[in-house]
GUFIRO-620592 format. One record per residue (C-alpha): x, y, z; residue in three letters. Coordinates in steps of 0.5 Angstrom, whole numbers, padded with zeros to 4 digits, always signed. Layout:
N
XYZALA...
***
This chain:
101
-0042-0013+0010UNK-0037-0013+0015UNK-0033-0007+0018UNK-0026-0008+0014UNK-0022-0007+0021UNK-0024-0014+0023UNK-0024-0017+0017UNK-0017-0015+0017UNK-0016-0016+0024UNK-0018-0023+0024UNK-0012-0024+0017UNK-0007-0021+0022UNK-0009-0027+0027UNK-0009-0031+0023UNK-0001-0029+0020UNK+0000-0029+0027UNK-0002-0036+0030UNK+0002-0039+0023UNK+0008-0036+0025UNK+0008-0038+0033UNK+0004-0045+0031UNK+0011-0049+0031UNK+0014-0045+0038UNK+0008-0047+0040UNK+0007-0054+0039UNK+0014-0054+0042UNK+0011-0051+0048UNK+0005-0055+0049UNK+0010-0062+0049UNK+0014-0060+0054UNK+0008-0058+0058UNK+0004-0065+0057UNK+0010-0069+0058UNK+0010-0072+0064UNK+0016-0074+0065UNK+0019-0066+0064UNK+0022-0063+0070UNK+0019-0058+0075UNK+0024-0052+0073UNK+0023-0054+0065UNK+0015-0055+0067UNK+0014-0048+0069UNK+0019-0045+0065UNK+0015-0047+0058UNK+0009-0044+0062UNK+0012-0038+0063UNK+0014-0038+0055UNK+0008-0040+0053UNK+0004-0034+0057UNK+0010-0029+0054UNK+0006-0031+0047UNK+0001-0026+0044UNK-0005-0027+0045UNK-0007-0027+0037UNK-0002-0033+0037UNK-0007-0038+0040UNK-0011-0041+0034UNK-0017-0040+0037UNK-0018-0033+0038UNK-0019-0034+0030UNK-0026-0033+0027UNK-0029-0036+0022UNK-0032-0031+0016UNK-0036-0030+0010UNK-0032-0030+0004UNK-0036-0025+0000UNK-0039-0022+0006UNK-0034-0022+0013UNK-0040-0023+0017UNK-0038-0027+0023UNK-0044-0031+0025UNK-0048-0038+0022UNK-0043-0039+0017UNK-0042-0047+0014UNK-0034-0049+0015UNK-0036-0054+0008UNK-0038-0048+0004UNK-0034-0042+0008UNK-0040-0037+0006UNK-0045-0035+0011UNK-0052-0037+0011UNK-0056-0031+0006UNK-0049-0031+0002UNK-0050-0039+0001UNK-0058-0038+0000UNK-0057-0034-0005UNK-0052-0038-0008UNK-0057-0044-0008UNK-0062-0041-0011UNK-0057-0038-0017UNK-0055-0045-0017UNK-0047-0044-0016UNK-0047-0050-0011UNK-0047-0056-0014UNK-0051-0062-0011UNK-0055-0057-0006UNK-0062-0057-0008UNK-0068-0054-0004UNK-0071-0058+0001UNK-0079-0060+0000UNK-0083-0066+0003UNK
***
């Protein structure tokens, strides 16, 4: 199982980009358009860095649902590898069959 902390730090990242995602969609488009001037280029760098780090989607890791571990977890499950193991073998997933040849 994983610290409780962390687990709760990533769920405050992620209330932490969905709040900032439309301010920075906003920022991202200004930076990308070409034809944007100098001063509103720089000035929306500027803002876009004055962000939270924690406001960057990518700063978000992906867990286990059950145990938090932070490593070898499958996106189409959202478990991670013992959990979902154990899961197969229970036989909870359904169309997951133990693989043999």
């Amino acid at each position: 199982m994983a610290k409780k902390s962390m687990v709760a730090r990533d769920a405050k990242r992620v209330k932490t980009a969905a709040r900032f995602a439309a301010k920075r969609a906003a920022l991202k488009a200004v930076i990308a358009d070409r034809g944007a001037d100098p001063e509103q280029l720089d000035e929306a760098l500027r803002a876009l860095q004055s962000l939270p780090r924690d406001a960057s989607p990518t700063r978000q890791q992906r867990r286990c649902r059950v145990s938090g571990r932070p490593h070898a977890v499958y996106r189409k499950f959202g478990l991670g590898r013992n959990k979902l193991r154990e899961a197969v073998m229970r036989g909870d997933v359904p169309g997951v069959v133990k693989a043999s040849w």
